[in-house]
C-alpha positions as CSV (number, residue, x, y, z in Angstrom):
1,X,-11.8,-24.8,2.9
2,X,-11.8,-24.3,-0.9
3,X,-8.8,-22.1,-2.8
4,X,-12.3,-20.0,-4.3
5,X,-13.6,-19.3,-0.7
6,X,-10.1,-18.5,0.9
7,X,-9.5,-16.5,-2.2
8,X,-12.9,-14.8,-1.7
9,X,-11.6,-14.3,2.3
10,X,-8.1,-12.5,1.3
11,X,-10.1,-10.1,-0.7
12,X,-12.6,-8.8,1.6
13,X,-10.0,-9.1,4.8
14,X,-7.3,-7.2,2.2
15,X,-9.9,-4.6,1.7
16,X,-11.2,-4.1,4.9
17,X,-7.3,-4.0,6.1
18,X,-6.5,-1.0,3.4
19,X,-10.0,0.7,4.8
20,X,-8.3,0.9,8.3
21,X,-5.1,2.1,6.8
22,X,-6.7,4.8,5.5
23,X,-9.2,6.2,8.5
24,X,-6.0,5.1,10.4
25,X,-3.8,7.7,7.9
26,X,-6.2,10.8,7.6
27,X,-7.3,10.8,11.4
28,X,-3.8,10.2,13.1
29,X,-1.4,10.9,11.0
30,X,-3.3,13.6,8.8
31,X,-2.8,12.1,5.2
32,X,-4.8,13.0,2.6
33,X,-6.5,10.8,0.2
34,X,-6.0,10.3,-3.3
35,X,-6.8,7.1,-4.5
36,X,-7.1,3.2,-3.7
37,X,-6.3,0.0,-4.9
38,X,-4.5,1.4,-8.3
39,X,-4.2,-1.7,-11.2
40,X,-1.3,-1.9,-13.5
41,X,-1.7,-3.5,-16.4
42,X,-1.1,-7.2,-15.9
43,X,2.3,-8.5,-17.5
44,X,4.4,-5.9,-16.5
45,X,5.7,-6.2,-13.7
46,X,3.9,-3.8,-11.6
47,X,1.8,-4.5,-8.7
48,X,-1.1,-2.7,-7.5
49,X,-1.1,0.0,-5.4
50,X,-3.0,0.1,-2.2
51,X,-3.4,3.0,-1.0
52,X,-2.1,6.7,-2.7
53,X,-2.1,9.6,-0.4
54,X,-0.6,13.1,0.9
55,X,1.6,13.7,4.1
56,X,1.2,17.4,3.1
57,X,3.5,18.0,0.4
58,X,4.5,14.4,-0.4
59,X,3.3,11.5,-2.8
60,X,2.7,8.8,-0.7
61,X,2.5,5.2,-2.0
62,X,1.4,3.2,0.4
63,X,1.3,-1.0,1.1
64,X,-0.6,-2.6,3.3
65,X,-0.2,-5.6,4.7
66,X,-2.6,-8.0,7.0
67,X,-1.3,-10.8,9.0
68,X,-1.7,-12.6,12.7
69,X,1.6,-11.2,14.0
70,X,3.9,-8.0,13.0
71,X,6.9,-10.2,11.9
72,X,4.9,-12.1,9.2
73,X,3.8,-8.5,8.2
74,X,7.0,-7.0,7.5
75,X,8.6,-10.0,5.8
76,X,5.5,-9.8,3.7
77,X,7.8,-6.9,2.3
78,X,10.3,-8.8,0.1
79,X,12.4,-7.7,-2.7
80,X,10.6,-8.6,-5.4
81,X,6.7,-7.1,-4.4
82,X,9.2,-4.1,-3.4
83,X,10.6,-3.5,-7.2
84,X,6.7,-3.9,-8.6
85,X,5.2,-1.7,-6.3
86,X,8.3,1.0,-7.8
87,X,7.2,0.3,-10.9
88,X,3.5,0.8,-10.3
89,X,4.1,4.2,-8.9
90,X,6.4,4.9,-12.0
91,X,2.7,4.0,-13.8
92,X,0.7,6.1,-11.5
93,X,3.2,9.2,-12.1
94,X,2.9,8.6,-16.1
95,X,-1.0,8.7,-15.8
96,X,-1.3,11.4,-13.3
97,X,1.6,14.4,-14.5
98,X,0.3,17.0,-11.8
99,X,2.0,14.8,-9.4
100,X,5.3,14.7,-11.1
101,X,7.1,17.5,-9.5
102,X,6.3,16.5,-5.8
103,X,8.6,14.6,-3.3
104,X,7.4,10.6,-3.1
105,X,7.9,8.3,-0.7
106,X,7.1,4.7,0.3
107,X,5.0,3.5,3.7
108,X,4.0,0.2,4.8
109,X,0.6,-0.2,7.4
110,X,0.6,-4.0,9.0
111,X,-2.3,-4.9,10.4
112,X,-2.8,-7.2,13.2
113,X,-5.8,-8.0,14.9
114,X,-6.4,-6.1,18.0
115,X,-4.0,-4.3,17.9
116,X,-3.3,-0.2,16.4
117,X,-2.0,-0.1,12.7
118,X,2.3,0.1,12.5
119,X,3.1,2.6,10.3
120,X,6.2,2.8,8.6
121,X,7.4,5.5,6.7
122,X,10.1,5.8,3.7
123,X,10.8,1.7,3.9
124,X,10.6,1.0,0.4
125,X,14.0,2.3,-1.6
126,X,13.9,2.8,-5.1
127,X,15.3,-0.2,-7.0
């Protein structure tokens, strides 16, 4: 298979992955949506945001990450995409100053076929 086509493939699986993060958020866990897939300028060291909602009165910043077994999932989690996804809330805070005052927090959902979303609250520490 071609880098284009498997490319092409991690975008729509990614997307469809963050889709069932969401329902999976505001039907089970009652979250509250605010936005998805939130770009930081490139060159800055920020990465995108997946998914941004609310767990009542909390900011939630949310990754999400797709893979064939749980362990790949979480290790998906490093350091580093750790550190740019801080600094593309810090972005998201500077652009949207009605959420400044409220508590944040960081949440990974892996996704693993066949099998219900893990959710895992508060596993991303500020840097």
């Amino acid at each position: 298979m071609n880098r284009q086509l498997r490319g092409l493939i991690s975008y729509i699986t990614g997307h469809a992955a963050e889709d069932t993060a969401c329902d999976y958020l505001k039907k089970k866990k009652g979250y509250r949506f605010i936005e998805k897939n939130v770009h930081a300028k490139r060159g800055i060291g920020a990465n995108e945001l997946d998914l941004v909602m609310m767990d009542k009165k909390t900011l939630v910043f949310i990754e999400v990450k797709k893979r064939t077994n749980l362990s790949d999932a979480a290790e998906a989690i490093g350091v580093r995409v750790q550190k740019r996804l801080y600094r593309a809330a810090e972005i998201f805070l500077s652009k949207h100053p009605e959420y400044v005052n409220k508590d944040c927090r960081f949440d990974v959902v892996l996704i693993v076929p066949n099998q219900e979303p893990v959710h895992l609250q508060n596993v991303i520490e500020e840097s």
